[in-house]
N, CA and C atoms as a LAMMPS dump frame, in Angstrom:
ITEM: TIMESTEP
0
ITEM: NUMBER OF ATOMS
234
ITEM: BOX BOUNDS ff ff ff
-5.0000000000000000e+02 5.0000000000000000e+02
-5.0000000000000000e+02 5.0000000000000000e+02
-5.0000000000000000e+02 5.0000000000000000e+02
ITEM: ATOMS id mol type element x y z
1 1 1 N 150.822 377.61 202.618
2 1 2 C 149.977 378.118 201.557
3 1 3 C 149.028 377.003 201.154
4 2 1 N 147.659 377.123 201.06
5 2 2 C 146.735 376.204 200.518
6 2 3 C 146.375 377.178 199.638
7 3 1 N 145.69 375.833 198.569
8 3 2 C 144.656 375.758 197.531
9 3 3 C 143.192 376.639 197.933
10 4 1 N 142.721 377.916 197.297
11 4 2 C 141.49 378.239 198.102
12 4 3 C 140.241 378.659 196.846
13 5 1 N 139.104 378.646 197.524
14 5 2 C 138.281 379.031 195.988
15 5 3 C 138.5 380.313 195.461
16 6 1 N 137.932 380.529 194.481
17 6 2 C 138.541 381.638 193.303
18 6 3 C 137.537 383.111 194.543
19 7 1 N 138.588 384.331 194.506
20 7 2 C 138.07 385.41 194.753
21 7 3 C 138.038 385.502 196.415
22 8 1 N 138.073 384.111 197.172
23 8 2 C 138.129 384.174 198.513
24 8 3 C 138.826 385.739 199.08
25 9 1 N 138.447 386.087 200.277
26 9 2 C 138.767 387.092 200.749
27 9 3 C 140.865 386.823 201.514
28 10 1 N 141.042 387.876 201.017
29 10 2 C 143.036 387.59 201.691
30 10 3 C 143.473 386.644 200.485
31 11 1 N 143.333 386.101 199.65
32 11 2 C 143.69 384.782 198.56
33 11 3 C 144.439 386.12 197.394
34 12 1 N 145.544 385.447 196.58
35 12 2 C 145.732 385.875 195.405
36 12 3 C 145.613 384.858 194.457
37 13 1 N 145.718 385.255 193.01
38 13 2 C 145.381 383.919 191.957
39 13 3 C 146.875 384.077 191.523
40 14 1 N 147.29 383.093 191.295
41 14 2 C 148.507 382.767 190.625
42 14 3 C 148.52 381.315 189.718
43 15 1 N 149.492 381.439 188.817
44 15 2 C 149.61 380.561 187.626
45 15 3 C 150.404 379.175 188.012
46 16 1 N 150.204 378.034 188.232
47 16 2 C 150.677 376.9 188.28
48 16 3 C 151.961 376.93 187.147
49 17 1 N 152.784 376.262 187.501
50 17 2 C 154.168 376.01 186.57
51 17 3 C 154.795 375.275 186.623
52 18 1 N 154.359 374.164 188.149
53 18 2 C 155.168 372.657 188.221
54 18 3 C 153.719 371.99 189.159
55 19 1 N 153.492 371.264 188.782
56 19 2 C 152.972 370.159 189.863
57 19 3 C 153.793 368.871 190.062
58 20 1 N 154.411 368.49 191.142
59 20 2 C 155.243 367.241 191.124
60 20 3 C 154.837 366.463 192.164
61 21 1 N 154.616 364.846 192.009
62 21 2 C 154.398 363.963 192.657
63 21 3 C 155.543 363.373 193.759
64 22 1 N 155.179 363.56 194.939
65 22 2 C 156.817 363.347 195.705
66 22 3 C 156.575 362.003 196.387
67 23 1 N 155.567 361.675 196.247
68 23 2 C 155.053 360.422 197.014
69 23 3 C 153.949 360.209 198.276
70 24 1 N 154.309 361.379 198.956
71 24 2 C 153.332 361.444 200.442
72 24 3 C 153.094 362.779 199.843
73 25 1 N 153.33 363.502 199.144
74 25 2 C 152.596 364.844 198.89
75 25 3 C 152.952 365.406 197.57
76 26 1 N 152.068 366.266 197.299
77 26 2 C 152.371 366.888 196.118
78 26 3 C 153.188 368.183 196.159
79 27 1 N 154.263 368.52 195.208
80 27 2 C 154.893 369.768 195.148
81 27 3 C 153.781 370.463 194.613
82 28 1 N 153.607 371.885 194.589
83 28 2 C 152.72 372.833 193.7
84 28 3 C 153.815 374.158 193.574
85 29 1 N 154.053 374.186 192.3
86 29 2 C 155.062 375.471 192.337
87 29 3 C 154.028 376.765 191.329
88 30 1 N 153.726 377.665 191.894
89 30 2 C 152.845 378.69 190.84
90 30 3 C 153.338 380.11 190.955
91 31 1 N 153.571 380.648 189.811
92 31 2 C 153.734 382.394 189.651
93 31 3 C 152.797 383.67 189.801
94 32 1 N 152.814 383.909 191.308
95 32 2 C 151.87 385.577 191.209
96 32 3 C 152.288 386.213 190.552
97 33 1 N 151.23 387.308 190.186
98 33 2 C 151.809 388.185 189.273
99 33 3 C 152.695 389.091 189.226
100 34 1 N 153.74 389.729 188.497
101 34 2 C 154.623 390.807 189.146
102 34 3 C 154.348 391.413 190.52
103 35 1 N 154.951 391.403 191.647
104 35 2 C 155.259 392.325 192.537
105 35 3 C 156.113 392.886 192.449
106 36 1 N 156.258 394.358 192.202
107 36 2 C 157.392 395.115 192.763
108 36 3 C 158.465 394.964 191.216
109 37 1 N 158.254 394.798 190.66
110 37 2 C 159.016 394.345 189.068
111 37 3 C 159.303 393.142 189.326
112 38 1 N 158.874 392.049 190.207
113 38 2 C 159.858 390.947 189.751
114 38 3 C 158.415 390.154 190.059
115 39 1 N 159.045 388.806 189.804
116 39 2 C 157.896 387.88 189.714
117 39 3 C 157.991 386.795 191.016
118 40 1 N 156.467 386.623 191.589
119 40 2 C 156.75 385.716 192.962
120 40 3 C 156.169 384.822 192.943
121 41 1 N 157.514 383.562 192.912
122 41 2 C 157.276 382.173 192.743
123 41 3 C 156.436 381.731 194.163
124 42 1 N 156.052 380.632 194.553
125 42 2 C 155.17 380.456 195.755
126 42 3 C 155.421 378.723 195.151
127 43 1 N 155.674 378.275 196.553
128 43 2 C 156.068 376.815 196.555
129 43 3 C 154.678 376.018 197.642
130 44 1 N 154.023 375.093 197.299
131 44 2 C 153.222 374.326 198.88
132 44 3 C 153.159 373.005 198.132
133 45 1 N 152.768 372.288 200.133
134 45 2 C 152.721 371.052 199.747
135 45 3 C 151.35 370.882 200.013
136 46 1 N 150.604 369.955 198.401
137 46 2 C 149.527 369.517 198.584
138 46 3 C 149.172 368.098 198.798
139 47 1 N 148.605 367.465 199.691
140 47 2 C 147.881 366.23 200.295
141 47 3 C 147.606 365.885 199.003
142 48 1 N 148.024 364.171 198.957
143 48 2 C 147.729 363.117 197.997
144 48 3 C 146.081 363.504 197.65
145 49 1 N 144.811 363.842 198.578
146 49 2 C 143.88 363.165 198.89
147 49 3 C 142.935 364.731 197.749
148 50 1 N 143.303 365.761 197.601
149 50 2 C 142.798 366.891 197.065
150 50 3 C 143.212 366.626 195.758
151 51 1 N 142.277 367.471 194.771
152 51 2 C 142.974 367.374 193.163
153 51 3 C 143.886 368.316 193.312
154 52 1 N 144.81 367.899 191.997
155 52 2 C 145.725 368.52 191.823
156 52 3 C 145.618 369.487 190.67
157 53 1 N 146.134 370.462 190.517
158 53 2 C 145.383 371.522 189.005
159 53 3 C 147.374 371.297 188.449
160 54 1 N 146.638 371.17 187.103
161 54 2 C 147.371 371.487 185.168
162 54 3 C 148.309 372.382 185.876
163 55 1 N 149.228 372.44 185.144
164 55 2 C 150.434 373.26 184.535
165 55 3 C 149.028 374.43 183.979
166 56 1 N 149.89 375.537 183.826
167 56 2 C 148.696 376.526 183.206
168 56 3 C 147.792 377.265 183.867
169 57 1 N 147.19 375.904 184.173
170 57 2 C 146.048 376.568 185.54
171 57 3 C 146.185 377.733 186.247
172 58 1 N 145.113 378.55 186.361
173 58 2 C 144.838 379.632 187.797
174 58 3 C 144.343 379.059 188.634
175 59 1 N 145.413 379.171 190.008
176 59 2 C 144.762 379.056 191.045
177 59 3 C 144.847 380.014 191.979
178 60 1 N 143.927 379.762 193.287
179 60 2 C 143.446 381.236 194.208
180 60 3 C 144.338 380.487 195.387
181 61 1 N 145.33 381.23 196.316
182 61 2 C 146.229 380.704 196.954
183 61 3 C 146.215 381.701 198.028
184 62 1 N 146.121 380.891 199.356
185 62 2 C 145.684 381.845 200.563
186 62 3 C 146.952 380.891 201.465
187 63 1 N 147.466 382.23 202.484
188 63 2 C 148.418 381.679 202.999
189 63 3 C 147.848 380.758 204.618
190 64 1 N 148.544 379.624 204.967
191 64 2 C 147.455 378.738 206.225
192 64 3 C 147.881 379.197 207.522
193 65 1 N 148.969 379.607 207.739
194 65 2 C 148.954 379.666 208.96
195 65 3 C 150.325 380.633 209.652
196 66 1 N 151.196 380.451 210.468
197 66 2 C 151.829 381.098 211.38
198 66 3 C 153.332 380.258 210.721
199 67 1 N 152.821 378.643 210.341
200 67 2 C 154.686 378.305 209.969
201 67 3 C 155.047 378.544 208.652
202 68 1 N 154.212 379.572 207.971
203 68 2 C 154.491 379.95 206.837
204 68 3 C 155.794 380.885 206.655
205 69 1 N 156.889 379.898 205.256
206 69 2 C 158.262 380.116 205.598
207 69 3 C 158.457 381.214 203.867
208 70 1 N 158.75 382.418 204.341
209 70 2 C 159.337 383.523 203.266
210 70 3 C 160.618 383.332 202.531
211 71 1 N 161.05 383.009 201.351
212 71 2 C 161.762 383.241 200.826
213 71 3 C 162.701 384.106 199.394
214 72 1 N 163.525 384.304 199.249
215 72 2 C 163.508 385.472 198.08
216 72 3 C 165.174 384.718 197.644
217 73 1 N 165.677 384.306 196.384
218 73 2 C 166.719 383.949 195.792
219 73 3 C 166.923 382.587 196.369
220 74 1 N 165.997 381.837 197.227
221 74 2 C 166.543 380.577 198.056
222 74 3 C 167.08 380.876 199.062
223 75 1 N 166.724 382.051 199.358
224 75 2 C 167.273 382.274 201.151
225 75 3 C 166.046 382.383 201.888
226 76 1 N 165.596 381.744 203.163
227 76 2 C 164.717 382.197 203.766
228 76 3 C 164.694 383.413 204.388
229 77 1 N 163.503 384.265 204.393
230 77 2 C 163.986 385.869 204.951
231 77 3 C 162.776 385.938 206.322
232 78 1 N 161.876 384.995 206.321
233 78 2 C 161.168 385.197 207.426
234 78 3 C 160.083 384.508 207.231
């Protein structure tokens, strides 16, 4: 999952709720909006070298590629 500009085509906006410094990368943890009644957390790692957005923040979040890993309760499902 990357960082993408606002409205991009395939992107959803979701709410930032952790940014954490891990050393070689940044955690980004943000909440889409309800799917399905429940709420979907979305975890990526962002490069030292990009800004990082606030707690709070909306951001537009497009998924990158093919090793993109699905999970639901902390189980991976695909």
């Amino acid at each position: 999952v990357t960082l993408a500009a606002a409205h991009d085509p395939g992107t959803v906006p979701a709410t930032v709720t952790q940014a954490q410094d891990i050393g070689t990368y940044w955690l980004l943890v943000a909440e889409v909006a309800e799917v399905t009644g429940s709420k979907l957390i979305v975890r990526s790692r962002l490069s030292q070298e990009q800004a990082i957005p606030k707690v709070g923040e909306t951001v537009w979040l497009a998924v990158a590629g093919d090793h993109t890993c699905y999970y639901k309760n902390e189980e991976l499902i695909a």
